[in-house]
The first five atom37 places (N, CA, C, CB, O) and aatype in JSON, in Angstrom:
{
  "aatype": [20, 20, 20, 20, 20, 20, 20, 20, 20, 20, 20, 20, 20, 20, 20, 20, 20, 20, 20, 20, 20, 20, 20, 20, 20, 20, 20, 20, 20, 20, 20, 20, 20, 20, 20, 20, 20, 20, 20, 20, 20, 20, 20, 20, 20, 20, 20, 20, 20, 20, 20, 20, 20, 20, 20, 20, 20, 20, 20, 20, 20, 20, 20, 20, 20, 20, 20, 20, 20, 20, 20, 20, 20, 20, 20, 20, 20, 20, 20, 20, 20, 20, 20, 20],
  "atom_mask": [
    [1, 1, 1, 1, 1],
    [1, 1, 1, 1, 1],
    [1, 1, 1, 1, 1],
    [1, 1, 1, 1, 1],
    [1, 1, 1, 1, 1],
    [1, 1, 1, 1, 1],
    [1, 1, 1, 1, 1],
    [1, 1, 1, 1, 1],
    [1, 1, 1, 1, 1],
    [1, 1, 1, 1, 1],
    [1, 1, 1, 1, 1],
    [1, 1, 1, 1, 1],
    [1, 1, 1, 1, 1],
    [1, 1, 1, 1, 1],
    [1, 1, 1, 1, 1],
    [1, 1, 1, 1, 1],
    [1, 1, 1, 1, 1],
    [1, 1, 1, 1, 1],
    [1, 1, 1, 1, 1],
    [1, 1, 1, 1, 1],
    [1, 1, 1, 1, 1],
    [1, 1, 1, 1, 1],
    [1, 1, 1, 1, 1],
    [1, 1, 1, 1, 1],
    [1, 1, 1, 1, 1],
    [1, 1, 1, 1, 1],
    [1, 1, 1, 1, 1],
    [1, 1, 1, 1, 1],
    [1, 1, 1, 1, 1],
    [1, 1, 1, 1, 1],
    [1, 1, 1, 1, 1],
    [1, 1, 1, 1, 1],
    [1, 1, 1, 1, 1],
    [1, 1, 1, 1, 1],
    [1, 1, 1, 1, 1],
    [1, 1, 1, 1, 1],
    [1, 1, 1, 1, 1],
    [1, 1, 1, 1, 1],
    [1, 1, 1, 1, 1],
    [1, 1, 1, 1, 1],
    [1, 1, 1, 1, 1],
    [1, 1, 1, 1, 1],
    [1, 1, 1, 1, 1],
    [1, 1, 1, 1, 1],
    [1, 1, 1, 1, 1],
    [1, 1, 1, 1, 1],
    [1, 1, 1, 1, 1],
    [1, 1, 1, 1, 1],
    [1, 1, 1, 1, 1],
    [1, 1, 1, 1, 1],
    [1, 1, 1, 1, 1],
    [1, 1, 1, 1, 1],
    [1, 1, 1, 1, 1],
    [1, 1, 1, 1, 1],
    [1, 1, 1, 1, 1],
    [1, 1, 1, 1, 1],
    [1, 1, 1, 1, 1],
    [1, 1, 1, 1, 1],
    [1, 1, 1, 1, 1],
    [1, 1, 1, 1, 1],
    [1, 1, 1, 1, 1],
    [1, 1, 1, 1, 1],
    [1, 1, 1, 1, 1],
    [1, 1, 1, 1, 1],
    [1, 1, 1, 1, 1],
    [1, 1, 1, 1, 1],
    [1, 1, 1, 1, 1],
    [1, 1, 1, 1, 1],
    [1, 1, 1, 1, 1],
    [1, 1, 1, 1, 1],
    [1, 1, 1, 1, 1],
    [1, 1, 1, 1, 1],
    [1, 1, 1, 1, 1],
    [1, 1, 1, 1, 1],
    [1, 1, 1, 1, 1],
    [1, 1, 1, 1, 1],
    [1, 1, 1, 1, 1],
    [1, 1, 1, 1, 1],
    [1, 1, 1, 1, 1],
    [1, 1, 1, 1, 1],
    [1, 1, 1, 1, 1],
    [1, 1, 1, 1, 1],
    [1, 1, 1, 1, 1],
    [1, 1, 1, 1, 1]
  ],
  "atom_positions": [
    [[-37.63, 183.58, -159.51], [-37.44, 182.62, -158.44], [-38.71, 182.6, -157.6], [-36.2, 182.98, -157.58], [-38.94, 183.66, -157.02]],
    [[-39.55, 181.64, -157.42], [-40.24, 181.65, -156.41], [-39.96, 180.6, -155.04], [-41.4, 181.49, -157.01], [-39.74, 179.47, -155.46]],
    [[-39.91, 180.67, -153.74], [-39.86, 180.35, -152.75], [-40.99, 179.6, -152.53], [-39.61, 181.23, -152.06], [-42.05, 180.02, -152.97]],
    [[-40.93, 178.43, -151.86], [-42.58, 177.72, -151.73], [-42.5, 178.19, -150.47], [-43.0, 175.86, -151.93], [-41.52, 178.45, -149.77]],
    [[-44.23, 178.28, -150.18], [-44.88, 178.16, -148.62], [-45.84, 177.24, -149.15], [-45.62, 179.67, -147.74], [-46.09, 176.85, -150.29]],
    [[-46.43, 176.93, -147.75], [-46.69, 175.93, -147.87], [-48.76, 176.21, -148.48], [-46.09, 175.17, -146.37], [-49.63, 176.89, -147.93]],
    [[-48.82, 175.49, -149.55], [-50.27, 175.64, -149.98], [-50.48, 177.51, -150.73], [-51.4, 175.28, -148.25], [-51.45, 178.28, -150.7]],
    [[-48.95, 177.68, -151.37], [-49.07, 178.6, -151.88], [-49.46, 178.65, -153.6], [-48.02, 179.1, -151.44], [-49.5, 179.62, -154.36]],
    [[-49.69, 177.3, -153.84], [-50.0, 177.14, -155.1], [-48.64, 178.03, -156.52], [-51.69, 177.83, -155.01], [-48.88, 178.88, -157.38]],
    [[-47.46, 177.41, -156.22], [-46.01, 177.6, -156.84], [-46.19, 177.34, -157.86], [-44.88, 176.93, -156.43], [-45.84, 178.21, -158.65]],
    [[-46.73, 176.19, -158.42], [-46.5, 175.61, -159.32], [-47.56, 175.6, -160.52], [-46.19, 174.57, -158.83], [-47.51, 175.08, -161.64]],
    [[-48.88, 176.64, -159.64], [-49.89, 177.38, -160.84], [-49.58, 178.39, -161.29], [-51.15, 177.74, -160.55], [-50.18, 178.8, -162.29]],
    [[-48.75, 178.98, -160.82], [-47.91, 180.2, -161.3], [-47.1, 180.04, -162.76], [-46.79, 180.48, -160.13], [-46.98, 181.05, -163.44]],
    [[-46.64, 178.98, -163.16], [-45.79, 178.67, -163.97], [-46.88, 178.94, -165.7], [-45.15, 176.97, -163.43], [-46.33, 179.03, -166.8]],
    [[-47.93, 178.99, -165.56], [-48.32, 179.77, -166.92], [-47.96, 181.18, -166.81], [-49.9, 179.7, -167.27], [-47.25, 181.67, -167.69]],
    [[-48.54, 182.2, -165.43], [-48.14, 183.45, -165.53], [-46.11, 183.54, -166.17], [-48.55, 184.1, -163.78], [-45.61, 184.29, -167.0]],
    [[-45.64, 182.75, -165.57], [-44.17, 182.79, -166.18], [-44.05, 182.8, -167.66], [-43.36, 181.6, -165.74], [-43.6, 183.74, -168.32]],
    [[-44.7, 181.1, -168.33], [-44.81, 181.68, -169.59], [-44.97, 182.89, -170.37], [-45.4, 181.28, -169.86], [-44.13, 183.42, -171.1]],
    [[-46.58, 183.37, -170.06], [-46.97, 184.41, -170.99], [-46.05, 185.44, -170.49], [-48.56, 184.83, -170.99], [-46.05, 186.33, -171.34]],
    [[-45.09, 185.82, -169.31], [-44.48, 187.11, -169.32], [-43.09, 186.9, -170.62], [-43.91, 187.5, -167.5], [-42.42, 187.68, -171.3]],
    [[-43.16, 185.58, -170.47], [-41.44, 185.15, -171.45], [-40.37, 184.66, -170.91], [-40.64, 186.32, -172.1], [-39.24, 184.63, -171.41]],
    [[-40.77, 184.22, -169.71], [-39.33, 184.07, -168.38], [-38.94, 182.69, -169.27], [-39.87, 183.7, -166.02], [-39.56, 181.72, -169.72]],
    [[-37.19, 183.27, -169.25], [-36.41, 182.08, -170.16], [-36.43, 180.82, -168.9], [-34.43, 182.64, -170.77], [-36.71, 179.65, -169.13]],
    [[-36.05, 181.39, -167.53], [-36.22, 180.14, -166.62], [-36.64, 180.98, -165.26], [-34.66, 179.06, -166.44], [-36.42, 182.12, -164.85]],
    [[-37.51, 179.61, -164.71], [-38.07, 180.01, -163.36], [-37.36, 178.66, -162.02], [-40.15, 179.97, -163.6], [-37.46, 177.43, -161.92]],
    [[-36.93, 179.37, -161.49], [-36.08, 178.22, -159.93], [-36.95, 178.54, -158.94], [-34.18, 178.69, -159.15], [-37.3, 179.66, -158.56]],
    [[-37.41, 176.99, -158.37], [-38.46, 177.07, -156.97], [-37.51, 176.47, -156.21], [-40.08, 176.19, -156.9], [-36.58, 175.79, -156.64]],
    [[-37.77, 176.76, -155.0], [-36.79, 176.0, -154.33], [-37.92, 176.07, -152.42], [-34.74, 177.08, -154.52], [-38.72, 176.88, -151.95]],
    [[-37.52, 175.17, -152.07], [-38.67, 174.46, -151.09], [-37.4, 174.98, -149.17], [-38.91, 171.76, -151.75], [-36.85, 174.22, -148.37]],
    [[-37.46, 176.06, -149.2], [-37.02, 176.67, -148.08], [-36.8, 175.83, -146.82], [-37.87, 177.65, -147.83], [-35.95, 176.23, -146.02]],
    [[-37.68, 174.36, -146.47], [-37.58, 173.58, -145.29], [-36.17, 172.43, -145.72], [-39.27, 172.77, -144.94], [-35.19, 172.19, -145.02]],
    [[-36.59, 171.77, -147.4], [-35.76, 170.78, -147.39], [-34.38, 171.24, -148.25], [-36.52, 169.54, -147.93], [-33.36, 170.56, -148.34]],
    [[-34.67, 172.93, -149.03], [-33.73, 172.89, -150.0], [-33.41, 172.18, -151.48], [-33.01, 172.62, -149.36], [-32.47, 172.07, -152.27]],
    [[-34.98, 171.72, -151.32], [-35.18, 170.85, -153.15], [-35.18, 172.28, -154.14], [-37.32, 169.69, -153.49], [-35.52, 173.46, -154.05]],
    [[-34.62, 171.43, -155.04], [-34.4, 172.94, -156.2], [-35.51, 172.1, -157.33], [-32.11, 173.37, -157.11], [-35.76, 170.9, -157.36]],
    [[-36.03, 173.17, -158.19], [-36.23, 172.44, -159.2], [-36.4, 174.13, -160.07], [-37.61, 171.11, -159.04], [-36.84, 175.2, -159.64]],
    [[-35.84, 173.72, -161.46], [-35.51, 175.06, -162.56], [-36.51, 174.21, -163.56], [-33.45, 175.45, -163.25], [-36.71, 173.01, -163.73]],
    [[-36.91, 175.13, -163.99], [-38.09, 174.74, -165.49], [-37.29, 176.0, -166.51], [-40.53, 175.23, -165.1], [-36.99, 177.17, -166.29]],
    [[-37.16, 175.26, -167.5], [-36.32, 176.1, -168.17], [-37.45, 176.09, -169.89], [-34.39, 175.31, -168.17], [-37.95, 175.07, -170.36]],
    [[-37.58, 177.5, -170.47], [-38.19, 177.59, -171.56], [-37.75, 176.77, -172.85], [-38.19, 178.81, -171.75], [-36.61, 176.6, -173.26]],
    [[-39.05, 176.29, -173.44], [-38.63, 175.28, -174.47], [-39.87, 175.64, -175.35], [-38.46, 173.56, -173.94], [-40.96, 175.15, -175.06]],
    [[-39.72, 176.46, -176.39], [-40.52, 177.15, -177.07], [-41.77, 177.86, -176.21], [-40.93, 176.27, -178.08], [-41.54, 178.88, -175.56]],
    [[-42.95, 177.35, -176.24], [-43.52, 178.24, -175.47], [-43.84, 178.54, -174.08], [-44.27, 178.27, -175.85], [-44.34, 179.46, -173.43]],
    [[-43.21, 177.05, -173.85], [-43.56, 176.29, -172.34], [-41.8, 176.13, -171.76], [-44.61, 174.29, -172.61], [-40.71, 175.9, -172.27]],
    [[-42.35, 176.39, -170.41], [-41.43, 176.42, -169.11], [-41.75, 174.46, -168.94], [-42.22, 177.83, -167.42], [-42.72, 173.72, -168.78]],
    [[-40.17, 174.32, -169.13], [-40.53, 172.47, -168.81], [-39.4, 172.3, -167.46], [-39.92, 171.02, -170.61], [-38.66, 173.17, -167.03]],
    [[-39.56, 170.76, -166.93], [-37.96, 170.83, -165.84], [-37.38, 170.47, -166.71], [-37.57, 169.88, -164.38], [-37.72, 169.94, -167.77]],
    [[-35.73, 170.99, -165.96], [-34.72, 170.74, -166.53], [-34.25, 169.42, -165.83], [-33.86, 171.87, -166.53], [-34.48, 169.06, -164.68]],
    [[-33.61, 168.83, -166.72], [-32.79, 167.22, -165.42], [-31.67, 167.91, -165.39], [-32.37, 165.1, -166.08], [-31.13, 168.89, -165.91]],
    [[-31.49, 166.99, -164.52], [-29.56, 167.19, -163.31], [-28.66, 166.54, -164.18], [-29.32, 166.03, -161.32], [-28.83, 165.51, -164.84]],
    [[-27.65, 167.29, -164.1], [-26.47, 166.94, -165.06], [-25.64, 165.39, -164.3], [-25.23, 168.57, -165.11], [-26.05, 164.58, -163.47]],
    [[-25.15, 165.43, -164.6], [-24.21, 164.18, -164.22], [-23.61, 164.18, -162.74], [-22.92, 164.14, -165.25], [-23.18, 163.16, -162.19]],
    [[-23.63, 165.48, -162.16], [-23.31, 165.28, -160.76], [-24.49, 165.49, -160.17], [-22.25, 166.14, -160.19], [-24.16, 165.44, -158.98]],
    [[-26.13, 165.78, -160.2], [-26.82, 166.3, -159.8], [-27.3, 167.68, -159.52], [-26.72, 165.85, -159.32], [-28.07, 168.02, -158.63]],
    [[-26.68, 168.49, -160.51], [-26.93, 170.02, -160.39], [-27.94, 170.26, -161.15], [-25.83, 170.93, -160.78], [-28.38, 169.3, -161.8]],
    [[-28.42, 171.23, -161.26], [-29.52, 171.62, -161.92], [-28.47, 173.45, -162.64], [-31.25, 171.72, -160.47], [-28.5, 174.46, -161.93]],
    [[-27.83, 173.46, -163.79], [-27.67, 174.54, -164.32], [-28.28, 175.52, -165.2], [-26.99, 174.36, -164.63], [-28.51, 175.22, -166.37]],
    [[-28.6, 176.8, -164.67], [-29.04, 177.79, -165.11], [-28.33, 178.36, -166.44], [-29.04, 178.56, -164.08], [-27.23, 178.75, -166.05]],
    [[-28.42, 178.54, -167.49], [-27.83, 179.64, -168.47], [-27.79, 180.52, -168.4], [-28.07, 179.83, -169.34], [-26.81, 181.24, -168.63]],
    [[-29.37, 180.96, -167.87], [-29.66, 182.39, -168.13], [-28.77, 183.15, -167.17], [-31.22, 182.75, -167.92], [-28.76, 184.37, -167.3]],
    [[-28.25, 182.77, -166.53], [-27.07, 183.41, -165.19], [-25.98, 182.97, -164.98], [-27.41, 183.3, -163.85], [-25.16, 183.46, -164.2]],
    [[-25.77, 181.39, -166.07], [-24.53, 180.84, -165.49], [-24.33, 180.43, -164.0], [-23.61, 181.77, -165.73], [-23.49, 181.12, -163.42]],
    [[-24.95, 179.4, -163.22], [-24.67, 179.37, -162.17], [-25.27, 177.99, -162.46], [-25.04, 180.41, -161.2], [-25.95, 177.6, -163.4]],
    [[-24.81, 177.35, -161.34], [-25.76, 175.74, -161.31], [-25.77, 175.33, -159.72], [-24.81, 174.16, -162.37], [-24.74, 175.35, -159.05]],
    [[-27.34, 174.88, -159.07], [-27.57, 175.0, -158.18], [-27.89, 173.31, -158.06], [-28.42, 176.13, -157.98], [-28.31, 172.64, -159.0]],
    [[-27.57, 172.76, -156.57], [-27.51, 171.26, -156.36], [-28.53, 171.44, -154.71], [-25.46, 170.49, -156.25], [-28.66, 172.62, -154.39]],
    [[-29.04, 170.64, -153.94], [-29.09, 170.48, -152.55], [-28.33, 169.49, -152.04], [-30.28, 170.3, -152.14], [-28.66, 168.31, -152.16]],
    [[-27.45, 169.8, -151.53], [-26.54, 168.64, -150.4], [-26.71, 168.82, -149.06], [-24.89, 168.7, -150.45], [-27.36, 169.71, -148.5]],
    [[-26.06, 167.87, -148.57], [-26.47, 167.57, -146.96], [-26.33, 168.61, -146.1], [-25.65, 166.49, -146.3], [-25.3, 169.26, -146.31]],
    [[-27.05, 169.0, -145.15], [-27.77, 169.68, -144.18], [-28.8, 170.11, -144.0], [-27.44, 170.35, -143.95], [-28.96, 170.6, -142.88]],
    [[-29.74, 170.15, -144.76], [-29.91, 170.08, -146.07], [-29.45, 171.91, -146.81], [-31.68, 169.47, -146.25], [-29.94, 172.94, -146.36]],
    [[-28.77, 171.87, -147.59], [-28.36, 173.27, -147.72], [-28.25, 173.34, -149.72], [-26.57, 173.56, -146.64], [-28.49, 172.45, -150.53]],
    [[-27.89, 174.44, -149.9], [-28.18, 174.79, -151.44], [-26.85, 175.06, -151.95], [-29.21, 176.13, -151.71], [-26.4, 176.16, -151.62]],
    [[-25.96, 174.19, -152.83], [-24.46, 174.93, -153.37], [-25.1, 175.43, -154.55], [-22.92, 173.84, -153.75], [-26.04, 174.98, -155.21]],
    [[-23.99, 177.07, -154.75], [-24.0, 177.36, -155.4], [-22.83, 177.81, -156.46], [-24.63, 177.72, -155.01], [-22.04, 178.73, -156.23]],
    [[-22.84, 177.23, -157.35], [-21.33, 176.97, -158.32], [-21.41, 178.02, -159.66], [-21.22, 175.02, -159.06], [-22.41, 178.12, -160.36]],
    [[-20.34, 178.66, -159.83], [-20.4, 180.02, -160.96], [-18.75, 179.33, -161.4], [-20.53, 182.26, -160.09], [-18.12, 178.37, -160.95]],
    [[-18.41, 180.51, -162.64], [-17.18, 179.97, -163.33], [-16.38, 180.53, -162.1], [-16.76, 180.57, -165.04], [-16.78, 181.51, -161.47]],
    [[-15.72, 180.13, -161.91], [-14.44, 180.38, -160.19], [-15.03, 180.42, -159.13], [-13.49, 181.89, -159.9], [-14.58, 181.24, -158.33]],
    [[-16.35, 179.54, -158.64], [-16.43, 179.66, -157.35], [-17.45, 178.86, -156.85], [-16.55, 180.9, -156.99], [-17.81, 178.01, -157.66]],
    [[-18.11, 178.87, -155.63], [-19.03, 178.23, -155.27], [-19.28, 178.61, -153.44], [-18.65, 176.74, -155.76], [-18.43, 179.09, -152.7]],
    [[-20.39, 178.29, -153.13], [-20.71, 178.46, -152.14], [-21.68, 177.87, -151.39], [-20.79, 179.3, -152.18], [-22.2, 177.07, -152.18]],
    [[-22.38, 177.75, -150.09], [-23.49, 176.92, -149.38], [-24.44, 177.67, -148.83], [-23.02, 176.08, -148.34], [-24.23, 178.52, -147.96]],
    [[-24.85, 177.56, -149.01], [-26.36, 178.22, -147.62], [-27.79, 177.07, -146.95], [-27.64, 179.8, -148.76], [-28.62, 177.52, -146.16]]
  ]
}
């Protein structure tokens, strides 16, 4: 998971992810709560698109993460879910 700040260069990071093997990497933008998951696709970390309600689901953990209004982050597992 990396957290953006601002001019932290997040998104040059995403080769170091590759070469370690990370099946998926979630950034998520701490002011507005934008998610975005790049999920491994042979050798390369690509984005994943939003399912039909707008979630973005993880495998590697089973969980699927959306931003809704406040701006805040749900987070949905098999029996549950939650906000922050």
């Amino acid at each position: 998971m990396e957290i953006q700040s601002e001019d932290d260069g997040t998104y040059d990071k995403i080769p170091f992810y590759e070469a370690v093997g990370a099946r998926e990497l979630l950034v998520v933008d701490p002011e507005t709560r934008a998610i975005g998951l790049y999920v491994r696709r042979g050798e390369r970390l690509s984005a994943a698109p939003p399912d039909d309600d707008g979630g973005l689901r993880s495998v590697a953990i089973g969980v699927t993460f959306a931003t809704v209004a406040g701006p805040k982050v749900r987070v949905a597992w098999p029996g549950g879910e939650g906000e922050a």
